[in-house]
Structures are given as C-alpha cells and as structure tokens.
C-alpha positions in Angstrom: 76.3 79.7 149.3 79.0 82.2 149.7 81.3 79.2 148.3 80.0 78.6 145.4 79.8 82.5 144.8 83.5 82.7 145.2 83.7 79.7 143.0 81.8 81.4 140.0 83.5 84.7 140.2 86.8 83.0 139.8 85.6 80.9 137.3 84.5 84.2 135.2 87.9 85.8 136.2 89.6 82.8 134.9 88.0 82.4 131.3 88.8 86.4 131.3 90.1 86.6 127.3 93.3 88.3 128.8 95.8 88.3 125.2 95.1 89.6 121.8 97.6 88.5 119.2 97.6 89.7 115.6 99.0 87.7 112.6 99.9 90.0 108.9 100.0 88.4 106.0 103.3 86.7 105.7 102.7 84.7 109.3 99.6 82.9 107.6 101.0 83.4 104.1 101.9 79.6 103.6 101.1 76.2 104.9 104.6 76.5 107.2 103.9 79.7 108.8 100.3 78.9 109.6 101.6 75.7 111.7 104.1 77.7 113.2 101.1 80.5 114.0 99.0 77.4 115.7 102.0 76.5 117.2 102.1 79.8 118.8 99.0 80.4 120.1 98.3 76.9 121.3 99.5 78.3 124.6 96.6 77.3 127.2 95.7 81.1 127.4 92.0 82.6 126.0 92.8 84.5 123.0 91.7 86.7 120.3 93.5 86.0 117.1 93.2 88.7 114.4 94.2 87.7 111.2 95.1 90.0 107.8 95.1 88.8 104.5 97.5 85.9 103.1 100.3 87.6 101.6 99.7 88.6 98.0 95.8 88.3 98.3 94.9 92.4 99.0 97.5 93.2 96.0 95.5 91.0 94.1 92.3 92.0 95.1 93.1 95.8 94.6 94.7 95.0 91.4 91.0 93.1 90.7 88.7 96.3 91.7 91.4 98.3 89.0 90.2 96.2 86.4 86.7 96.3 86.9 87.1 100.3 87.6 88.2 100.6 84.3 85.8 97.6 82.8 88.6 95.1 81.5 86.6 92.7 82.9 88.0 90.0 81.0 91.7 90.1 82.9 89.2 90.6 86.4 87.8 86.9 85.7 91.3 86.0 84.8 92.8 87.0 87.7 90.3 85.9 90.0 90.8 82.9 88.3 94.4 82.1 89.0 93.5 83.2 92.6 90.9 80.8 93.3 93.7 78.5 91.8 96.1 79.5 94.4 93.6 79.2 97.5 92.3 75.9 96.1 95.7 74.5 96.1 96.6 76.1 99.7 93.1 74.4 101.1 94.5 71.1 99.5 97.5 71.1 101.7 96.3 72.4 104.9 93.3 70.6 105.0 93.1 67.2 105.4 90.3 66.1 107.3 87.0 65.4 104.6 84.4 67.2 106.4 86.5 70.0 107.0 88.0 70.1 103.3 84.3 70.1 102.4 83.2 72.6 104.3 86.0 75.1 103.5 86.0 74.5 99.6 82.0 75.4 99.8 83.2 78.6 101.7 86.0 79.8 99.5 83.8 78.8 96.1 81.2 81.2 97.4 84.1 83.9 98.3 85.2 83.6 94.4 81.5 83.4 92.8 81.1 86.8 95.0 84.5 88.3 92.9 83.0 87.1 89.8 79.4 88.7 90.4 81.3 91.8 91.3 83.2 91.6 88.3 80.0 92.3 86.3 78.5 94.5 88.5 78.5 98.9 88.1 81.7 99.9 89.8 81.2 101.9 93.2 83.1 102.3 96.4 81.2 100.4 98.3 81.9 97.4 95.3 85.7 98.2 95.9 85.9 98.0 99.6 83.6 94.8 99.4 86.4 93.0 97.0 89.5 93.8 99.2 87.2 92.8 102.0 87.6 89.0 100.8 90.9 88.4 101.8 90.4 88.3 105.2 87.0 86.4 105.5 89.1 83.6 103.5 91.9 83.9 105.9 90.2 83.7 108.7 87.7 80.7 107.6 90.6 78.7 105.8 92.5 79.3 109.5 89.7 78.6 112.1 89.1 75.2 109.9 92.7 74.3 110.4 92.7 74.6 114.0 89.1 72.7 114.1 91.0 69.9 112.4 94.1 69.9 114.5 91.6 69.9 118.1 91.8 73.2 118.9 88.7 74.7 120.6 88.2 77.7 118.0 85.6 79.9 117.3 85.2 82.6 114.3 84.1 85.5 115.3 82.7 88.0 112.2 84.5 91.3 112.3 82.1 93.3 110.6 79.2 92.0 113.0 81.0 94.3 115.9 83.3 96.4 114.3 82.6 100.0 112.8 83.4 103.3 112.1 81.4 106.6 113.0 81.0 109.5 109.9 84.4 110.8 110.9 86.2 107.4 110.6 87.1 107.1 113.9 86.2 103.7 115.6 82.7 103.5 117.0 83.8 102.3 120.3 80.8 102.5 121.8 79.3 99.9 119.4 82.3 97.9 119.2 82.4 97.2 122.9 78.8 96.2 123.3 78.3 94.0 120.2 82.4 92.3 120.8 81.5 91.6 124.4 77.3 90.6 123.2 79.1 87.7 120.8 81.4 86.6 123.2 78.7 86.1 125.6 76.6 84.5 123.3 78.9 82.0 121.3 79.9 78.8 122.4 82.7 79.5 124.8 86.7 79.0 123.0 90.0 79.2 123.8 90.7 81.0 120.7 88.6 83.5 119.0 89.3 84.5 115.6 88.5 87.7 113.5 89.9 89.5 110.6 91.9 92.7 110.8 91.6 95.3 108.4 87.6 95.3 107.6 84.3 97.0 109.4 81.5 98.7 108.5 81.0 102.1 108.5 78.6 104.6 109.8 75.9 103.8 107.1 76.3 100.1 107.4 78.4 99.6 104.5 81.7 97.5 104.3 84.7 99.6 104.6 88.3 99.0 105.8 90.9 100.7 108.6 93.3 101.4 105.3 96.3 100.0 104.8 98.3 98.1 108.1 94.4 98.7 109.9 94.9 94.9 110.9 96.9 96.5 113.5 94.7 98.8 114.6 91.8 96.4 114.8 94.0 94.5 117.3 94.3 97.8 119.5 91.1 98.8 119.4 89.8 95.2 120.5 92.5 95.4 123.2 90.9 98.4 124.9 87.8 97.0 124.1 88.1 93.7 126.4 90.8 95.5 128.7 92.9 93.0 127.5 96.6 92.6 129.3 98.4 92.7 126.4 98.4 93.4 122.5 100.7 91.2 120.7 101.8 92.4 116.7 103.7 89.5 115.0 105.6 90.1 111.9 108.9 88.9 109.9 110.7 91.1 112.3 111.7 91.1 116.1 110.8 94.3 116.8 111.3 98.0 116.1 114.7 98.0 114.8 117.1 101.2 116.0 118.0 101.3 112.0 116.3 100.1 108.9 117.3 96.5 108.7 117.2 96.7 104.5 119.9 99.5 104.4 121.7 99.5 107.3 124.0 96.1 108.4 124.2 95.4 111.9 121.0 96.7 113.2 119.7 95.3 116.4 115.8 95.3 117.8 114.9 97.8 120.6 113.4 96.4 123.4 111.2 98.8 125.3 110.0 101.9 123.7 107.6 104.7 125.2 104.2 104.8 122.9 105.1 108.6 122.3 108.3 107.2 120.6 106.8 104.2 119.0 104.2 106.8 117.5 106.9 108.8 116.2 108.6 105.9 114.4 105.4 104.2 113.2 104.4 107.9 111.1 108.1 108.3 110.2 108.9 105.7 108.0 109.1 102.2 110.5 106.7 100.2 108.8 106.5 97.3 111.1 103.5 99.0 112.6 100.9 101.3 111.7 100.5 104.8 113.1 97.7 105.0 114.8 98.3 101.4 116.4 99.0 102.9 119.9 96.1 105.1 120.1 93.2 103.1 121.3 95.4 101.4 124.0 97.9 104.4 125.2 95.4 106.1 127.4 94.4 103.2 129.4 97.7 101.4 129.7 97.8 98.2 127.7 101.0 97.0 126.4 101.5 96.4 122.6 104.0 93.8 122.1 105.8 93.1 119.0 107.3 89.6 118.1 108.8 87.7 115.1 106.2 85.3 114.0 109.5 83.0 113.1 111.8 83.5 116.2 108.8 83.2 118.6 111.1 82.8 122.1 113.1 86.6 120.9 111.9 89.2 123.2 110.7 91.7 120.4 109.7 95.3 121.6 107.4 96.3 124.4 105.8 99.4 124.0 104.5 100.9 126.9 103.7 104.5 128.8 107.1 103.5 130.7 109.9 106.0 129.9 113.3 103.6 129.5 116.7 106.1 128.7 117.4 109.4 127.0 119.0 110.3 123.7 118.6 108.7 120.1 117.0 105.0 120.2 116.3 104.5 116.7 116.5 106.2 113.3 113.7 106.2 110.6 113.0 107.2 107.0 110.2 108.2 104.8 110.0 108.2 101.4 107.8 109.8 98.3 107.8 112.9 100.2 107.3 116.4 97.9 108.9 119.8 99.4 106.6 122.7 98.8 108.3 126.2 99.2 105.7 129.4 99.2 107.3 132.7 98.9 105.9 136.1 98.8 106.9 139.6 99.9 103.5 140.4 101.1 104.4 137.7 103.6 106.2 139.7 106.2 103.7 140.9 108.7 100.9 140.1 107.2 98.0 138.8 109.6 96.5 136.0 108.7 99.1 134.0 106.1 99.8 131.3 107.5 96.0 130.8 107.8 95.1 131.3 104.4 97.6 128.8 103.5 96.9 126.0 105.7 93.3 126.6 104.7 94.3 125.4 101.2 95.4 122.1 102.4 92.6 121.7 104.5 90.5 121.9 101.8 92.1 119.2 99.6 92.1 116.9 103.2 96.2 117.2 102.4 98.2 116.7 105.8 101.2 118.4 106.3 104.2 116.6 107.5 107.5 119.2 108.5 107.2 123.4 107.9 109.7 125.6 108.1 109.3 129.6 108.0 111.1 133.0 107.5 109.8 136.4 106.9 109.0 135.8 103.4 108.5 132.0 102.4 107.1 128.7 104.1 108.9 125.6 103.5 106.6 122.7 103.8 106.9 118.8 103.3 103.6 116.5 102.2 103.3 112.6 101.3 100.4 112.8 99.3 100.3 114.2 96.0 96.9 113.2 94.7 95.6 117.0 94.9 98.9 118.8 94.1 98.2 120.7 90.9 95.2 122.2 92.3 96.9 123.1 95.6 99.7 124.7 93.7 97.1 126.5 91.2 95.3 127.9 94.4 98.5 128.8 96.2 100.4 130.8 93.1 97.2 133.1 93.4 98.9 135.1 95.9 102.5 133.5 95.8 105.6 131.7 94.3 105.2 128.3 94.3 108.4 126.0 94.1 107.6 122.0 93.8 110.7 119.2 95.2 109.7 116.1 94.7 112.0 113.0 95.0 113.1 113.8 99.1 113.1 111.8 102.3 112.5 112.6 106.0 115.0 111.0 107.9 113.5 110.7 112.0 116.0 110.2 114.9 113.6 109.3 117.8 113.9 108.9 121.6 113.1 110.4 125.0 113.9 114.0 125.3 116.5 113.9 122.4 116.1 117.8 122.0 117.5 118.3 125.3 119.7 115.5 125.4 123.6 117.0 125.3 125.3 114.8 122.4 122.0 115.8 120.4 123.5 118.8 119.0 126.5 117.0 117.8 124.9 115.2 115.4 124.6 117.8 112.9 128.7 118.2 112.0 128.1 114.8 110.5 125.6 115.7 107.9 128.3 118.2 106.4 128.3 116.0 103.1 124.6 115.5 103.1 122.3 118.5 101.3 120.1 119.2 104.5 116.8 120.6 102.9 114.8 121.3 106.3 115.5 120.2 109.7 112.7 120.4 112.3 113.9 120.4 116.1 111.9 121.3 118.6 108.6 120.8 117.5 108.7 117.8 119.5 110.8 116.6 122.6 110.9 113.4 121.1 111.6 113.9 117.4 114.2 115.3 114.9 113.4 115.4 111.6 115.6 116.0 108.4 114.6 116.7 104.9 116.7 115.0 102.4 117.3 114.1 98.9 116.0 110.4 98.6 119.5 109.7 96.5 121.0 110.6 99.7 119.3 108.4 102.2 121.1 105.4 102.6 124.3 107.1 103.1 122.8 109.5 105.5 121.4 106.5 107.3 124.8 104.5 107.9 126.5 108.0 108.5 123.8 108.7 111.3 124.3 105.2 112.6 128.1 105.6 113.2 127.6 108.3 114.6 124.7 107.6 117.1 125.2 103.4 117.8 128.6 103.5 117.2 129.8 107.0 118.9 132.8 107.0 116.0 133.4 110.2 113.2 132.0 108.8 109.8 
C-alpha cells in the first residue's frame, strides 16, 4: 500500500507541467519558423506553449476595426479578404494530412465569416477587441493541428476560458489559477498545452486583450500560476542586448540580468520584452528566460532576483517622448503645487515618465500625447506652459550604477550632445537622459565607447 502511494505521488510529481515557453509572431510567422518552433519544444518536457499572433495578422486586424470605426466597410471585406487569402495559402503548406486540412480550413472559414459579420455590425469596443482577438485563436488552432499531424501529443487549451482581468485591469489571479489548474485536470492529459497570448476577458465577461507585447505577460502570469520552473520568451533576438542592435554595431547579448534591471530596460525603450513581464513571476522567484527562436542552443538572458556585477550593463532608448516645462512665480513656496499638477495628469490617466524641478518651473517628460491639449489648457490656468515634442530618453541600466565610481564620468562625454533633463538618483538602478531624438544614435555609439569600450569618443 505505501508502494503504490509512493508510486502515484511521483507519478503526479513527474507529469508536473514544469516549463512555459512563449512564441511572438515572427517565430510562427511562416511555415519555416513553425517547424523550427516544433522543433524546439519537442523536448520530452510537459509544456505550456503560448502563442501571439502570426506576424502581420494584429496590424491587419487593427487596421480592419479602423475601417469599420469609420464605416468604409467596403476596404474591411477587402482586406479581410486578402487575409483569409494569406491563411488559406499558409494552411495549404503546413497542413498536409486530409482530416487535419479539413478540420482546420472549417476553423479558420468560421474565424473569417466572424470578421465579415463584424464588418457589418455597429462599431463598439467590445466589437474592436473581439476582431484583434482572431489572430491568436487562428494561431493557435492552425499550430496545435500541425503538431497533431506531425505525432505530437497536443492539447489546445482556450485562453479566454481561464484568463481575465478584474475592473482595475490587473490579472484576476485568483480566477486564473483555479480555472488554468480545473482544465488541466480535466483535459486529456498532453505533453504540450497550447494557448494564445495577448487575449482574456475582463471583469464583465467581455473579450479584451493584455495590450500590446501582453503575450508576454500571459506567459508570466501562467508561470506563477502553475509555479512553473521557468518562463521562456523566444524572439528574433538572443537576448537583452547591452546596446540597440539597429543602431549600434557590435552589440553583444547580456546574460544574466536582475528583474529590477530587466524592468528598467523593458519601460525604457528595450522592446524585446514588455514591462510588466517580470511582475507576476519576480515575487515568487521564477526565472524568465529569453532565447532566439532561430539560434535555439545560444544562451540568451536569464533574468532572475540574483544580483550579477555593478556599473552600466546595457543602454536603452525611448522614442516619441514630449517634454512639458511648467513655470510660474507663484511656484516658490507654495504648498500644494506639485499636487495640483500631478492631479491634472491624473485626471487625463496620463503617466509621467522623468521630472525635474526648481523654485519656479517643473520639467516633465510623457509618451502619450492623446490628451495633451486639454492638459496644457488646464495647466496654463495658473501657469506657462512650454510643449517639446520630437525627444528621446536615453536609459543606462545596471546594479547600483548611481553609486558606482566611473558613473560620474560619463557625463564629460555628452559635452556635444544638448542634455535636456538628466534624472539620477531616482533610482539606484537607472540614469536617465532627455535628448533630442536627432541626436540619439550618436549619443548611443558615444555612450557605448565610452561604457563597453572604456575609450574617449
């Protein structure tokens, strides 16, 4: 009796589902990268897969909802058109096997006659979120199929039947945990569970999305969910990079990272991962590992609570940010300022990403513009308002960097470069710049010598 008891429970600790992998859109974005994805996963270990859109389709889509928004509903069927074209021909190549081919065309006919009733239904919301939701229920379908046919055990597992959002748009993860871990339990048992990134419902039941890059966050927030080992992110990209690869020559992937840091890049400008990635899986300790999808044996980046080194590890830049400067001479002193004008922001849900101050004016940097005028209108009440758009925030991240002693260095290099703000000290972990965007690319390399290389510019 006590045999066999020992015999089950390591029978339940081996099936444990111990990995979660996520795929973005380039990795299944063509019949060669979804191989090489089945390729990769094909590994003996119990798996969730999460799965984003193929590459192109949520541009599409979005572009789709436009149309309808604005009732040219005659280029919406067009363009649905030539998409259901483009799947058609993609199911024609993958899929080989006649049942399967069957099954799948029946599936992704239904996803386009859904687009078309859309396309002729009143524009909502709700309508919006439910066309950009098709990309990943025909990624994940088309995929699951594919592995069916090549004898995979696979099983699809619906994202929006476990995972939602509260009234705050934070994940539920209450619900999530109790309706993953219900389906596991009560689907056949696979070696390979897939989902789709990016989607849920939220709080009233609806379908609504994680906004852009969310597939990643869907793979963290299932990770802490199962108490998985590990979260895996493959992209086009070995890793976090210590420059930007498009502007920089010579750049070279980092390979551990704290999640502070990681956070830090993520929000500045590193676009390999969304920001709020880390955040479901920091507090209780699971890794997030990020691999190239085409160089599956490089290392990547392991991002952990594990401090590795001090001083500058990587440099980042974010664009399309507007510098707001607030002067008044009723400033100095004057209780309650500060309040009145973060109040502002508040109230047009604007977030606020560097601020400088003096005794009369407040220098401050945001990334969205859609409620500008009215912030501006509401602000000159009491104030000068000056408007910059056009600048960049250059990051230089890494443990401890304000303390670090060759920190301070780094400024003699920027002599050339028109320094709007700097912000140091707001975080051990983070210096940020204000530049002119026309100016980023040189700043870049000239911080890169100087950091990676330890030569003048």
């Amino acid at each position: 009796m006590a045999l066999r008891h020992v015999t089950f429970i390591f029978a339940r600790l081996k099936s444990k589902i111990m990995l979660v992998l996520k795929f973005g859109g380039t990795s299944v974005g063509s019949i060669e990268n979804m191989t090489n994805v089945k390729n990769i996963i094909n590994d003996g270990q119990r798996k969730v897969v999460v799965l984003s859109a193929m590459s192109g389709t949520t541009n599409a889509l979005v572009t789709i909802s436009e149309c309808i928004k604005f009732k040219e509903i005659e280029n919406a069927l067009e363009l649905i058109s030539d998409l259901h074209t483009t799947y058609n021909l993609t199911v024609s190549r993958l899929i080989h096997h006649l049942d399967v081919k069957t099954e799948v065309d029946a599936y992704v006919s239904s996803i386009f006659d859904t687009l078309k009733a859309a396309a002729n239904a009143n524009f909502s919301t709700l309508i919006a979120n439910k066309i950009i939701a098709q990309g990943e229920l025909l990624s994940t379908f088309i995929f699951s199929r594919f592995l069916k046919q090549e004898g995979l055990n696979a099983c699809l597992l619906p994202a929006l039947d476990f995972m939602r959002i509260d009234k705050f748009n934070e994940p539920d993860n209450f619900y999530i945990r109790q309706n993953f871990n219900r389906m596991i339990k009560e689907l056949p048992e696979a070696d390979i569970y897939i989902t789709q990134g990016f989607i849920c419902l939220d709080a009233d039941g609806q379908i609504a999305n994680l906004q852009r890059g969310g597939s990643d966050y869907t793979a963290t927030i299932i990770g802490a969910a199962l108490k998985a080992k590990e979260v895996q992110i493959w992209t086009d990209i070995d890793g976090f990079h210590n420059n930007d690869p498009r502007f920089v020559p010579e750049t070279h992937a980092i390979s551990n990272l704290s999640f502070d840091e990681a956070a830090e890049l993520a929000y500045f400008g590193a676009k390999i991962l969304h920001p709020q990635t880390v955040t479901p899986v920091r507090d209780v300790d699971i890794p997030v590992r990020l691999k190239n999808t085409m160089s599956p044996s490089s290392y990547g980046t392991l991002i952990t609570n594990a401090i590795h080194g001090e001083g500058i590890k990587a440099i980042a830049a974010k664009d399309g940010i507007t510098a707001i400067k607030i002067k008044s001479a009723r400033m100095l002193l004057a209780h309650g300022f500060l309040k009145k004008v973060f109040e502002i922001f508040e109230k047009y849900e604007t977030s606020i990403d560097m601020i400088t101050t003096s005794e009369i004016a407040i220098s401050l940097t945001i990334d969205d513009t859609k409620h500008l005028s009215d912030i501006v209108a509401e602000l000159e009440k009491f104030a000068m308002v000056e408007v910059d758009k056009f600048r960049t925030i250059v990051c230089l991240v890494g443990h401890h960097i304000v303390y670090h002693p060759d920190t301070p260095k780094l400024f003699q290099i920027l002599q050339d470069v028109n320094v709007r703000m700097i912000s140091y000290g707001g975080s051990n972990n983070n210096i940020s710049l204000l530049i002119n965007t026309s100016d980023k690319v040189e700043t870049l390399r000239k911080l890169n010598r100087y950091v990676f290389d330890l030569v003048p510019p």
